[in-house]
LUMKOLNU-585636 format. One record per residue (C-alpha): x, y, z; residue in one letter; residue number from 1. Coordinates in pm, 1 decimal, always signed. Example, Ala and Ser with C-alpha at 12.3 -4.5 7.8 and 13.67 -1.06 7.14 Angstrom:
2
<px->+1230.0	py->-450.0	pz->+780.0	res->A	n->1>
<px->+1367.0	py->-106.0	pz->+714.0	res->S	n->2>
This chain:
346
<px->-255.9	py->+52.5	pz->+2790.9	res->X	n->1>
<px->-554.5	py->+155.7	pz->+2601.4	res->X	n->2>
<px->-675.5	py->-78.3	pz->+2314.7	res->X	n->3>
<px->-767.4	py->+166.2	pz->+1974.5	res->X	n->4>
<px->-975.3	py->+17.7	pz->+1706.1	res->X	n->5>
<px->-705.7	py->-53.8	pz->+1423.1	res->X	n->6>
<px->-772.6	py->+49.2	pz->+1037.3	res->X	n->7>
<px->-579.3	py->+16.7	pz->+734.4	res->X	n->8>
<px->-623.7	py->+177.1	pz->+400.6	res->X	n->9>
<px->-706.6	py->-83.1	pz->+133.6	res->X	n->10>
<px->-655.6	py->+41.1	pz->-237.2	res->X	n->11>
<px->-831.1	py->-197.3	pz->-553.6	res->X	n->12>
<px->-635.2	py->-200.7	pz->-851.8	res->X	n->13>
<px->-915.0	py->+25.6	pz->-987.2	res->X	n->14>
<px->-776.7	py->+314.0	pz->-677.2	res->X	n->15>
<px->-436.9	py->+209.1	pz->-794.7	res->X	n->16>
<px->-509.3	py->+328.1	pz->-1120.7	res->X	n->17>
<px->-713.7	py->+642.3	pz->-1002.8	res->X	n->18>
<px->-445.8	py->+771.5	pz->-837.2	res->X	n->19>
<px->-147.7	py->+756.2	pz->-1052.4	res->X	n->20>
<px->-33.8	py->+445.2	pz->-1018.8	res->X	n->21>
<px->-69.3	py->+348.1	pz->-1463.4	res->X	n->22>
<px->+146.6	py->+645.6	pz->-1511.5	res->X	n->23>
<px->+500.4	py->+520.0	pz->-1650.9	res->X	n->24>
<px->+619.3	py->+880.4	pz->-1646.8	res->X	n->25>
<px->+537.6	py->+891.3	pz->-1294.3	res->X	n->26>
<px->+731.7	py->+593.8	pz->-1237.7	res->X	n->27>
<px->+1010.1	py->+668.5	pz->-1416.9	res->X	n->28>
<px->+1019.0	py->+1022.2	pz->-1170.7	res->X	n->29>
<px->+1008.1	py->+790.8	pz->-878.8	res->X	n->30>
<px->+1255.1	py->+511.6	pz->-1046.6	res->X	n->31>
<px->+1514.1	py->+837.2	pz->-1100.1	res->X	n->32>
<px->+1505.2	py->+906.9	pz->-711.7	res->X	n->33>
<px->+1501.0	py->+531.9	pz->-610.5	res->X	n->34>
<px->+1828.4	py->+465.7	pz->-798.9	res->X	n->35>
<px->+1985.5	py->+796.3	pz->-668.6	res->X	n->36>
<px->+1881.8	py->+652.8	pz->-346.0	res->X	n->37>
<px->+1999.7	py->+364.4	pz->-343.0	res->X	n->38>
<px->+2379.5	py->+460.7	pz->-488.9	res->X	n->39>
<px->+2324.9	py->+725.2	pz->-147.6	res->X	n->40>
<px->+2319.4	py->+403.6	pz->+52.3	res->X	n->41>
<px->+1951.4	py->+518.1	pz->+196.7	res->X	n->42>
<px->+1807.7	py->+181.8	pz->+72.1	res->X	n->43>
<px->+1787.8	py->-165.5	pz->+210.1	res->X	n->44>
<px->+1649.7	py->-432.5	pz->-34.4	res->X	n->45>
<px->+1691.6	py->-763.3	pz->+86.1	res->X	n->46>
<px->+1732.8	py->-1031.8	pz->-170.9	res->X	n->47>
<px->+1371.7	py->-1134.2	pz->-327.4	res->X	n->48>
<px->+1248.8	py->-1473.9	pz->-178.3	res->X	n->49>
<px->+1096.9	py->-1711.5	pz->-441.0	res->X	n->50>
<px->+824.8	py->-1974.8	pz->-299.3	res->X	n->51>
<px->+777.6	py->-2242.9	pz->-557.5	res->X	n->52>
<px->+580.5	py->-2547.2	pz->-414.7	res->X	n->53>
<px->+755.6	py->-2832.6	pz->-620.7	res->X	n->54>
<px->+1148.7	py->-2702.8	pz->-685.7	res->X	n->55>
<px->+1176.1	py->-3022.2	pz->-911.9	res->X	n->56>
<px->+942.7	py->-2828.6	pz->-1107.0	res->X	n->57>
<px->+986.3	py->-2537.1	pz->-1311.7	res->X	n->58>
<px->+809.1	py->-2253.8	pz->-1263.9	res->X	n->59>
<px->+625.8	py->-2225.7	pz->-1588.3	res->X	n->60>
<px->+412.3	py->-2519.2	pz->-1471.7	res->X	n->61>
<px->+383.7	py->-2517.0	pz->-1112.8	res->X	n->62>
<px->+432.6	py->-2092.3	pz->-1071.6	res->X	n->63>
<px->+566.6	py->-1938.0	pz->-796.5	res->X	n->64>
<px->+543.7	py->-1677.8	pz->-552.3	res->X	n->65>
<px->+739.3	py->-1409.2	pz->-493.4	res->X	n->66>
<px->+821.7	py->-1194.2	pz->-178.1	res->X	n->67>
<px->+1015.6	py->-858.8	pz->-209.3	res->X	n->68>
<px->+1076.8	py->-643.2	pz->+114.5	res->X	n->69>
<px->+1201.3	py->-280.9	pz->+109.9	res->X	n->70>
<px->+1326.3	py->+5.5	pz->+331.4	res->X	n->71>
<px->+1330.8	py->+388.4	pz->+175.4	res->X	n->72>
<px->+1483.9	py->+697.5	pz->+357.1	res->X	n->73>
<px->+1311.8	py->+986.8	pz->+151.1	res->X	n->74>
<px->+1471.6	py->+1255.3	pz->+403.4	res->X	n->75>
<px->+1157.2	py->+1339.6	pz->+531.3	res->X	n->76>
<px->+968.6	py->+1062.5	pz->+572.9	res->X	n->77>
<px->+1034.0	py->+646.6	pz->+530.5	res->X	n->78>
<px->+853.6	py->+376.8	pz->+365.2	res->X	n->79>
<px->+868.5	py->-15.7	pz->+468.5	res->X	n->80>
<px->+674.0	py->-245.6	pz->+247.3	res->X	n->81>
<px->+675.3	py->-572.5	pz->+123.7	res->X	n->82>
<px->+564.7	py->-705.7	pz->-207.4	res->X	n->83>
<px->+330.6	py->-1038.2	pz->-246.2	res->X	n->84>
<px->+301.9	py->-1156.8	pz->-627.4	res->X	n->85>
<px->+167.5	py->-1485.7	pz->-734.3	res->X	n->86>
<px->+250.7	py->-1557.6	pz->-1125.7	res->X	n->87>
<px->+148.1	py->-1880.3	pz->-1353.0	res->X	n->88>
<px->+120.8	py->-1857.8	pz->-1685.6	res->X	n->89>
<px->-171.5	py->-2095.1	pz->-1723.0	res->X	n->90>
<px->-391.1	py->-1792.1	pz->-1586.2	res->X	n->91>
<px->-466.3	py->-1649.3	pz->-1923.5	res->X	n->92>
<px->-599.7	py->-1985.5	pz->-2009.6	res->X	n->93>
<px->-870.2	py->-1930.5	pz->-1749.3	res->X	n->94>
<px->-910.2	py->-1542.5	pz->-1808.1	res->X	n->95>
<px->-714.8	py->-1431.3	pz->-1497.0	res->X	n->96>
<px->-387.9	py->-1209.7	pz->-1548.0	res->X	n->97>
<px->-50.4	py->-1412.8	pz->-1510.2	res->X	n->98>
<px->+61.7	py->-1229.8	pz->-1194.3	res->X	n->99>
<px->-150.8	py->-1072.1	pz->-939.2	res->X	n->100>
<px->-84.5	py->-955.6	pz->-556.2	res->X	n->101>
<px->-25.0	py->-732.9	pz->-278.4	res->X	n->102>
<px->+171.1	py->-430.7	pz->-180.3	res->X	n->103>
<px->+150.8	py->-343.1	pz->+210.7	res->X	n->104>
<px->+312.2	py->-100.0	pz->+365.8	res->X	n->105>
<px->+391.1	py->-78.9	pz->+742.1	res->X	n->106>
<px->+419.8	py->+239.7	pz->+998.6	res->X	n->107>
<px->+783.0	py->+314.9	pz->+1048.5	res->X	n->108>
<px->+774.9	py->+373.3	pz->+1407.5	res->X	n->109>
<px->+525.0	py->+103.0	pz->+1492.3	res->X	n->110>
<px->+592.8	py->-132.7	pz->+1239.6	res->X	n->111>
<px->+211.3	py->-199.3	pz->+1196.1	res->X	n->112>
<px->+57.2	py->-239.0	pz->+901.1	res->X	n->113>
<px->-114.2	py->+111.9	pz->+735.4	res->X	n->114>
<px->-259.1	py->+9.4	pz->+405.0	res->X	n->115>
<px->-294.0	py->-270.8	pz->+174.5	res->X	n->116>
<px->-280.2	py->-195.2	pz->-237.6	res->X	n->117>
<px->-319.7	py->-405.6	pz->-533.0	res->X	n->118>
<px->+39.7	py->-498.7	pz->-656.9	res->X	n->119>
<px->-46.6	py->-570.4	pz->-1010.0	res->X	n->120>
<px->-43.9	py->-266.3	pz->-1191.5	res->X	n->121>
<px->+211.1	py->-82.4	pz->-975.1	res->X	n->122>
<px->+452.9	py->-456.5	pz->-1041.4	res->X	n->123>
<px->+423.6	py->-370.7	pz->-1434.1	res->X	n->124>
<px->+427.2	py->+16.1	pz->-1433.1	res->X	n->125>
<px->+763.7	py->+47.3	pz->-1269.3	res->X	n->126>
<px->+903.2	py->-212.6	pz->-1468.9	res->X	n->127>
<px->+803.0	py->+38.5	pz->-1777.8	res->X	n->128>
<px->+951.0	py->+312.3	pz->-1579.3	res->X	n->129>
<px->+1290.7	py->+125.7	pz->-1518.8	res->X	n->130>
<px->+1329.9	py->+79.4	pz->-1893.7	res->X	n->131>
<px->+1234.8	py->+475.5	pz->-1987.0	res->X	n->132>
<px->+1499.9	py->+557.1	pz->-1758.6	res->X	n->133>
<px->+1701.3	py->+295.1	pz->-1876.0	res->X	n->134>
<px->+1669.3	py->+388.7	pz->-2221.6	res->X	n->135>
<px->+1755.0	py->+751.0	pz->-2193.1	res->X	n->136>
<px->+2089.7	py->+624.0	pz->-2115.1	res->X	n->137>
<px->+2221.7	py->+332.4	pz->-2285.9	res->X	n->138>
<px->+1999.7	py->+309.3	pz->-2600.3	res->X	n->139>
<px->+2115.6	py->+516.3	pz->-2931.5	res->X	n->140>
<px->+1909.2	py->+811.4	pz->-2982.0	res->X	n->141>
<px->+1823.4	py->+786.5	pz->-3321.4	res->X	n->142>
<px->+1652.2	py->+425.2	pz->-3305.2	res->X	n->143>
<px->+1361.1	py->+402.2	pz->-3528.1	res->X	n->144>
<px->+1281.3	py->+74.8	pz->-3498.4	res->X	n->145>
<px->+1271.4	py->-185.2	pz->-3203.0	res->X	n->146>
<px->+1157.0	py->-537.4	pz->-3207.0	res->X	n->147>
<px->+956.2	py->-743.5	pz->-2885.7	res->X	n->148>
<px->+921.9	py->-1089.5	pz->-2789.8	res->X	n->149>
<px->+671.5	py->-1164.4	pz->-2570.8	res->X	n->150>
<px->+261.4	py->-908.4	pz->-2580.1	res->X	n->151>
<px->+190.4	py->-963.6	pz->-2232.6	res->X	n->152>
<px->+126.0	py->-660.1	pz->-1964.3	res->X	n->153>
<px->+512.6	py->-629.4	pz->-1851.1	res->X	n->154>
<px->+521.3	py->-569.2	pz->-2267.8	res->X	n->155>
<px->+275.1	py->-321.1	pz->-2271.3	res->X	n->156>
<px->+451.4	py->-115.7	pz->-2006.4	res->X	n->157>
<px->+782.8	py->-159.9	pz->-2190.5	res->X	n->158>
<px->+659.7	py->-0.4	pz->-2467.1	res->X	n->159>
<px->+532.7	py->+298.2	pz->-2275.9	res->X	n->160>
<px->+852.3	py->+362.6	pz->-2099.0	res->X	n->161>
<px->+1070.2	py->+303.3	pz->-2405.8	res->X	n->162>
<px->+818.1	py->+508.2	pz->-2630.3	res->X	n->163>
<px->+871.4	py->+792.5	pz->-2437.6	res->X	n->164>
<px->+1242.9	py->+755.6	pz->-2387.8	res->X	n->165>
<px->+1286.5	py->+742.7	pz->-2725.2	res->X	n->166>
<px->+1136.3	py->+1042.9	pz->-2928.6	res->X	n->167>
<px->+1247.3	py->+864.0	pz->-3266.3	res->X	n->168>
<px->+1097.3	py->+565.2	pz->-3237.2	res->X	n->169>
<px->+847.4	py->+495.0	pz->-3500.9	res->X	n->170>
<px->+834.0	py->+139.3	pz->-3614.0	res->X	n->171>
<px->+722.0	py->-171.3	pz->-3367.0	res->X	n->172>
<px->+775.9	py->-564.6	pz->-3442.8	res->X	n->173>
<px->+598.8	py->-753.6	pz->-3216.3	res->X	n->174>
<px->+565.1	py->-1149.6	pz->-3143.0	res->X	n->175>
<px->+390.8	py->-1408.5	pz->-2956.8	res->X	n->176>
<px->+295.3	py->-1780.1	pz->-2978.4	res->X	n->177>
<px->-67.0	py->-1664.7	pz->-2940.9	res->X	n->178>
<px->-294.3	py->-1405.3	pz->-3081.3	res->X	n->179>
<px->-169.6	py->-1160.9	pz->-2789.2	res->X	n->180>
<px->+46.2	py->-1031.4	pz->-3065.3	res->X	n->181>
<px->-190.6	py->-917.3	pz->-3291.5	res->X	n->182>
<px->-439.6	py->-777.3	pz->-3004.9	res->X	n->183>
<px->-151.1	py->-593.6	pz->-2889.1	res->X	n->184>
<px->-30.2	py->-441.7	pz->-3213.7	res->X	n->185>
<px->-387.3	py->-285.3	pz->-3225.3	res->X	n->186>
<px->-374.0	py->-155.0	pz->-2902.3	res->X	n->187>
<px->-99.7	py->-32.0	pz->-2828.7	res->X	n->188>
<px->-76.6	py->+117.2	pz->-3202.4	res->X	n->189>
<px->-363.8	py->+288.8	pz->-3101.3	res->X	n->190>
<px->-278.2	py->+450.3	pz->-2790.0	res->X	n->191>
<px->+85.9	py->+506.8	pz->-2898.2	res->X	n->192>
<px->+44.3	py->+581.3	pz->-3248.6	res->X	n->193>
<px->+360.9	py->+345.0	pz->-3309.3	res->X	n->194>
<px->+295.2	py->+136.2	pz->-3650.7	res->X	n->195>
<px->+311.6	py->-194.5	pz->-3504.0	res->X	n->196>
<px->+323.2	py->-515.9	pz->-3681.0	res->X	n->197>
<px->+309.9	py->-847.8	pz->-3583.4	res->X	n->198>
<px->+547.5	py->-1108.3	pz->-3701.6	res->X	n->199>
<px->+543.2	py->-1471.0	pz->-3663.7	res->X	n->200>
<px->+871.2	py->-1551.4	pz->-3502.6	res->X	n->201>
<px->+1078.8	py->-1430.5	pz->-3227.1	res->X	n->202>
<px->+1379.7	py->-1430.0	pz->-3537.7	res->X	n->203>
<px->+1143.0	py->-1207.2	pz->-3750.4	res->X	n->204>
<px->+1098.1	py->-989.3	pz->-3461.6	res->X	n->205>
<px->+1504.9	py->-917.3	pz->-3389.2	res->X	n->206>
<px->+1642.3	py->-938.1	pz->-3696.6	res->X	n->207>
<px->+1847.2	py->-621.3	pz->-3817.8	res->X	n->208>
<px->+1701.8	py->-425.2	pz->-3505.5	res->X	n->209>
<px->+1937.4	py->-203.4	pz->-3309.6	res->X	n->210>
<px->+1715.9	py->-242.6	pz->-2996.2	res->X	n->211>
<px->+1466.7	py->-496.1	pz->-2916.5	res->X	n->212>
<px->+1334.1	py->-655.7	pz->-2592.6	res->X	n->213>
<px->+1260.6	py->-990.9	pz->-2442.3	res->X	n->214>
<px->+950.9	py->-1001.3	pz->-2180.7	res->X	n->215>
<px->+827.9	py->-1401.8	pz->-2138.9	res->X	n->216>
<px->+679.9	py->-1580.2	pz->-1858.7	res->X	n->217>
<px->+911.4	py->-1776.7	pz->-1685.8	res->X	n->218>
<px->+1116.5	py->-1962.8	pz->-1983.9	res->X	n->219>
<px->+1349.1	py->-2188.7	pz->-1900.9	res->X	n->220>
<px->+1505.9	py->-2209.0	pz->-2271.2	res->X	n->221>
<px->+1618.4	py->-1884.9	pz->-2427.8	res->X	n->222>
<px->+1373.5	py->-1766.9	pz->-2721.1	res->X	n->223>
<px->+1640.6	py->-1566.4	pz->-2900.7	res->X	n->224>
<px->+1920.5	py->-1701.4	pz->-3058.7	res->X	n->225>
<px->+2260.1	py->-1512.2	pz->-3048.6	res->X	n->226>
<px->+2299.9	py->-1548.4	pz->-3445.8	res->X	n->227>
<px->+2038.0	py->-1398.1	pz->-3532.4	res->X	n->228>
<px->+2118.9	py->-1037.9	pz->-3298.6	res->X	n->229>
<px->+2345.9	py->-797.3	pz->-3533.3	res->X	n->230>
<px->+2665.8	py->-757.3	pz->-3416.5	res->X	n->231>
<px->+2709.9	py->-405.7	pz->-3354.0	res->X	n->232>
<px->+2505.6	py->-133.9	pz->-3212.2	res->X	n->233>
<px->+2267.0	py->-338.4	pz->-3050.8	res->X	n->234>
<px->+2055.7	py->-285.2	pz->-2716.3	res->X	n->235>
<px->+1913.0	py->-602.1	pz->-2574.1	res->X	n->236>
<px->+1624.6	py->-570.1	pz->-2251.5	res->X	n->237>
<px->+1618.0	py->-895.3	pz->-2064.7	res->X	n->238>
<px->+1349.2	py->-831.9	pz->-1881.7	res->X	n->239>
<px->+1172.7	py->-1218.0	pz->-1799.9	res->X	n->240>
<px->+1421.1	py->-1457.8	pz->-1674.3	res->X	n->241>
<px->+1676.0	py->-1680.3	pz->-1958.3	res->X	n->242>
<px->+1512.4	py->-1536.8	pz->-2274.1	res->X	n->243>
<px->+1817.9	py->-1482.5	pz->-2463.7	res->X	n->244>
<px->+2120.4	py->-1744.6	pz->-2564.0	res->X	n->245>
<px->+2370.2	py->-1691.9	pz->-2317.6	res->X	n->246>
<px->+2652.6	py->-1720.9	pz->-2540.0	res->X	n->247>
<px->+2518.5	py->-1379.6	pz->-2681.9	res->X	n->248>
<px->+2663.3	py->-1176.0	pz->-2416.2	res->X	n->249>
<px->+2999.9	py->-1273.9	pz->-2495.2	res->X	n->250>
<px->+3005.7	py->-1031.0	pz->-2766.3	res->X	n->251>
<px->+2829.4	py->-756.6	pz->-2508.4	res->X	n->252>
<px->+3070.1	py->-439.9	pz->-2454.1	res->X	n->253>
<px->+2880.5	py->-415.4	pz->-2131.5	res->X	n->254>
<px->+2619.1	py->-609.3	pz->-1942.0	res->X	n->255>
<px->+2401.6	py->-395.6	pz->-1692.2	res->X	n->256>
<px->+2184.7	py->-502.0	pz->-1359.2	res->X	n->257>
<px->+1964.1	py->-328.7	pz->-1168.7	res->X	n->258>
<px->+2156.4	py->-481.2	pz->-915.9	res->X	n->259>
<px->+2386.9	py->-778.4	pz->-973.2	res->X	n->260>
<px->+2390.2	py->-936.8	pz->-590.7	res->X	n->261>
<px->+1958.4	py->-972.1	pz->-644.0	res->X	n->262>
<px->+2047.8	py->-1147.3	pz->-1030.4	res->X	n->263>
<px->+2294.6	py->-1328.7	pz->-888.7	res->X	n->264>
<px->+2087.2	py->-1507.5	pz->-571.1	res->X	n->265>
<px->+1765.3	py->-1517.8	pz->-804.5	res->X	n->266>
<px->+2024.4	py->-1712.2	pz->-1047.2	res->X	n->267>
<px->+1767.9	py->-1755.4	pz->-1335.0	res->X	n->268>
<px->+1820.6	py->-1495.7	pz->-1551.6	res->X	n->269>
<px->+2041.8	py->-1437.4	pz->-1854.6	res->X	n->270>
<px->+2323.8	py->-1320.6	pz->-1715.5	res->X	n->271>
<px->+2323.1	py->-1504.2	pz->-1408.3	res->X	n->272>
<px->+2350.0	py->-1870.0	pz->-1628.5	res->X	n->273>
<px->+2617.5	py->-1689.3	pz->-1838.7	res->X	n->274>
<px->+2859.8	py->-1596.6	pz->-1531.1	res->X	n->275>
<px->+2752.9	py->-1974.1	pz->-1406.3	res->X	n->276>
<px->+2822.7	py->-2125.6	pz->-1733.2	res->X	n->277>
<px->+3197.2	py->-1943.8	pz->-1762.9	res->X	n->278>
<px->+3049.0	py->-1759.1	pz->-2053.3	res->X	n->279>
<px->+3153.2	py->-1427.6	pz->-1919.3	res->X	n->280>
<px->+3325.0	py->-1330.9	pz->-1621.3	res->X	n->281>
<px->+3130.3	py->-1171.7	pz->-1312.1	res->X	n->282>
<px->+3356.5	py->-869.8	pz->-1300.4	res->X	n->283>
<px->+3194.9	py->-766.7	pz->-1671.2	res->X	n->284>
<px->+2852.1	py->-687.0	pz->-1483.4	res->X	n->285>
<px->+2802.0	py->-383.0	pz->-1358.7	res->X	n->286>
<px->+2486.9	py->-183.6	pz->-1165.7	res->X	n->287>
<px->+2220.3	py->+47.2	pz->-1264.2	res->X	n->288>
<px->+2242.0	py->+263.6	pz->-993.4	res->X	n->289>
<px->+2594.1	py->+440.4	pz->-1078.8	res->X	n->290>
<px->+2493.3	py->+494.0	pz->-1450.9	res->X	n->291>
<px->+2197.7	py->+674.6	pz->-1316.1	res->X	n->292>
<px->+2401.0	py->+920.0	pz->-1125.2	res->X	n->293>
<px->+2625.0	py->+956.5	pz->-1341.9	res->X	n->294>
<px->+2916.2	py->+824.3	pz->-1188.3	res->X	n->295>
<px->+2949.3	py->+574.2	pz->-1459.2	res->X	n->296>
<px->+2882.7	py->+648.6	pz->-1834.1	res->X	n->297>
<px->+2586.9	py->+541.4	pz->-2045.6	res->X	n->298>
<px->+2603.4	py->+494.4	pz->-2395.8	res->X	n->299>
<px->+2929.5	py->+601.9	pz->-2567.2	res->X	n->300>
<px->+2924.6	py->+494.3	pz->-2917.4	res->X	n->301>
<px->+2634.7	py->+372.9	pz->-3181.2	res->X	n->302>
<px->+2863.5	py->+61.3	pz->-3230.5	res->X	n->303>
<px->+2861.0	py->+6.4	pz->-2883.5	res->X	n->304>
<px->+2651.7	py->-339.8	pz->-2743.7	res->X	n->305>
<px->+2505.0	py->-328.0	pz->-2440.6	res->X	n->306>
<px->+2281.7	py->-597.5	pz->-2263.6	res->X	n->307>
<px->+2016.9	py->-458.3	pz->-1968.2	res->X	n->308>
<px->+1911.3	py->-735.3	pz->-1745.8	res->X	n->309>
<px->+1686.5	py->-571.6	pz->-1449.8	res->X	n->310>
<px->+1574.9	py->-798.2	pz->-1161.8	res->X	n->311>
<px->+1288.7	py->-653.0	pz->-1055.4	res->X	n->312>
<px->+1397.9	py->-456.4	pz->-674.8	res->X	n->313>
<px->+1142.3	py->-413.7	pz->-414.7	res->X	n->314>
<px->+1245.2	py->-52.3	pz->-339.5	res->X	n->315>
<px->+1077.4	py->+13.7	pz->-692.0	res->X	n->316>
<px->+734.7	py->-123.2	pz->-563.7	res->X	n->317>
<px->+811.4	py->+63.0	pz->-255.8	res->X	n->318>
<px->+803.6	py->+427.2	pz->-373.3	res->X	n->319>
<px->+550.6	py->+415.4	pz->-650.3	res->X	n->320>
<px->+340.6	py->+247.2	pz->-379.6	res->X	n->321>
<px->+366.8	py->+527.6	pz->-135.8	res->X	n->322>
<px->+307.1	py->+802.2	pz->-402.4	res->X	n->323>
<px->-6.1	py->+673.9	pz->-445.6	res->X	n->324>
<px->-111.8	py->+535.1	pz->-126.3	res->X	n->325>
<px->-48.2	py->+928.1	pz->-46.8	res->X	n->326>
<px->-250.9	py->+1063.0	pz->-303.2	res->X	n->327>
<px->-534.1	py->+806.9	pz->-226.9	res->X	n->328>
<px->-527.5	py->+974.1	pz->+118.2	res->X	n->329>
<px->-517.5	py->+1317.0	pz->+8.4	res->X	n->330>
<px->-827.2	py->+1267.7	pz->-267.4	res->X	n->331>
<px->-1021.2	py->+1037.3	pz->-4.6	res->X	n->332>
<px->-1004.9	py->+737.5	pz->-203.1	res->X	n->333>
<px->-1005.1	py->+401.3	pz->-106.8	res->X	n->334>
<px->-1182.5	py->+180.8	pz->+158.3	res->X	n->335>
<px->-1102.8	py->+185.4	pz->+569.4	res->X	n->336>
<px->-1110.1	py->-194.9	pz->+668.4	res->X	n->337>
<px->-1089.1	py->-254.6	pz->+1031.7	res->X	n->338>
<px->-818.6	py->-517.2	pz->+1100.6	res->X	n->339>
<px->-890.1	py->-515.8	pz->+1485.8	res->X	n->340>
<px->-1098.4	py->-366.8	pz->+1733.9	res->X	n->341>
<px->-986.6	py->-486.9	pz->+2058.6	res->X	n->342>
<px->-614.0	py->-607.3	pz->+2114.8	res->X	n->343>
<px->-751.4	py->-834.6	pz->+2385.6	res->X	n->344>
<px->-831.7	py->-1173.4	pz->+2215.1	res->X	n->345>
<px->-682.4	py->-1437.1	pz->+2495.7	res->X	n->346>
C-alpha cells in the first residue's frame, strides 16, 4: 500500500473566532438540532472522563482535566470528536484563562484524525447557547431582572444566550470575590446595553430575583444559600458544579439535566449531592432533550420553580466544532500541519 503524506487542519482560537465559532446564536441553532438529535437516538456521548492528579485533592487546587468524546449522525454526513480541556483556577493569577484545550475531530470512515481546533471559545459559547435555548423554555417571559454569581468567561456567554432569550430583560446584578465583577459590568453593559451593577455579595446578587445564575470554578461549598432564593417563580442555572445549597431543590417543582446519567457519574454537581444526600428523589430529575422537542412541557406557570443543572455534553462541542471547522475550509482559513509523511517509521 502506498504511504500519502498526512495533513490535518489546525484552527487558533483567533480562526475559531473568525469563523463563527463566538456566535451564541449560532450555537444555540446548532444546540436546537443537537438536542433533537439526541432525543432521535442519533447520538452517542459517552460519560465525560475527569483526570485529576491527586483525588484526595479537590479540584479547585490541584485542577483537572477533562475528556469528552462524541458521535453525531447529521443525515448526511457524521462527526467524531473528542474534547481536551485543562481548567485551574489559579490561572488568572498568572494571566492565563482558567480553562483552555483542544477539540479534534476524526474521519468517520478512517478514524484518522482531520483537524485540530482551539476548544476554549467553542467550550464557553455553547454553554451560552444551551442556556438561550434553555431559557426560551423554562424561564418566565416577562423577567426584567436576573442576578449572577460568578464574572468569569462561562458568565459572559451566559449572559449572551440569556440576553437574547429573553427580550425583557433589562436589569443585571452581578458578583465576584474579585474585581472581575466590576470589569464585567462595564463590558458586558457595553456590548449588551444591559444596566449592570455590581454588588458585593452572592446574597445581594439573588435576592428578590425571579431568575439568576450560578457560574464558579470548581466550588466545593455552595455559594448560595436556599433562604435567601424567593419561594415562588424562581429560575435557578447551575451551571459550575455544587454552587447552590442542596436543600434548595427540595422546594423545586422540577429539576432539569442536560442529561441526568452524565450528572449523575460526574456526581459533583447540585443535583447530583441532593439525590446522594436523600434530599430529593432521582425520579424528580428529568432531561433536556424531551423539553426541547416538545414532548415534555416547559414552563407552565409564573409561580412555577424550576432548577436547570446542565453538565456540559460532548455532542455540544461536537457540532459547533464541525460548523466551523467547515467554514474554515470553505473561506481557506487556518494552517495545514503535516502530522506524517511516510507511514514507514520501523
Amino acid at each position: 500500500m502506498k504511504n500519502r503524506e498526512k495533513q490535518i487542519l489546525f484552527l487558533s482560537l483567533e480562526d475559531v473566532v473568525a469563523c463563527g465559532g463566538a456566535d451564541v446564536e449560532l450555537a444555540a441553532a446548532d444546540m436546537e438540532r443537537g438536542f433533537t438529535l439526541l432525543h432521535q437516538g442519533k447520538i452517542v456521548n459517552p460519560m465525560k472522563t475527569t483526570l485529576r492528579a491527586h483525588s484526595h485533592h479537590h479540584e479547585h487546587n490541584i485542577g483537572l482535566v477533562n475528556f469528552l468524546p462524541a458521535y453525531v449522525d447529521l443525515g448526511e454526513e457524521e462527526i467524531i470528536t473528542c474534547k481536551l480541556l485543562g481548567a485551574m483556577p489559579s490561572n488568572a493569577d498568572i494571566g492565563l484563562p482558567r480553562a483552555t484545550g483542544l477539540i479534534a475531530l476524526f474521519d468517520t470512515v478512517t478514524k484518522s484524525p482531520i483537524a485540530i481546533l482551539d476548544a476554549q471559545v467553542i467550550s464557553a459559547t455553547r454553554t451560552g447557547g444551551v442556556s438561550l435555548i434553555a431559557t426560551r423554555r423554562l424561564a418566565s417571559p416577562d423577567t426584567e431582572e436576573i442576578g449572577l454569581v460568578g464574572a468569569g468567561v462561562n458568565m459572559r456567554t451566559q449572559l449572551l444566550g440569556i440576553h437574547k432569550g429573553l427580550p425583557s430583560l433589562k436589569r443585571v446584578r452581578v458578583y465576584s470575590r474579585g474585581d472581575t465583577k466590576n470589569l464585567f459590568a462595564r463590558e458586558m453593559a457595553e456590548r449588551t446595553g444591559l444596566a449592570i451593577k455590581p454588588v458585593q455579595s452572592a446574597h445581594e446578587a439573588v435576592d428578590g430575583v425571579d431568575f439568576y445564575v450560578t457560574c464558579l470554578p470548581n466550588v466545593a461549598v455552595p455559594v448560595v444559600q436556599a433562604k435567601w432564593v424567593k419561594q415562588k417563580g424562581v429560575t435557578v442555572y447551575n451551571i459550575g458544579c455544587y454552587e447552590n445549597e442542596s436543600v434548595l431543590l427540595k422546594r423545586m417543582n422540577r429539576v432539569i439535566a442536560d442529561m441526568w446519567e452524565q450528572g449523575k457519574h460526574r456526581g459533583v454537581q447540585t443535583h447530583a449531592i441532593a439525590v446522594r444526600d436523600g434530599i430529593i428523589p432521582e425520579s424528580l430529575i428529568e432531561d433536556f432533550a424531551p423539553v426541547v422537542v416538545g414532548k415534555r412541557p416547559g414552563r407552565q406557570s409564573k409561580d412555577e420553580n424550576i432548577f436547570f443543572n446542565p453538565t456540559g455534553l460532548g455532542f455540544e462541542d461536537a457540532i459547533v466544532a464541525w460548523r466551523v471547522y467547515k467554514e474554515a475550509k470553505k473561506r481557506g482559513t487556518g494552517t495545514w500541519i503535516t502530522l506524517w509523511k511516510s507511514t514507514k517509521w520501523i
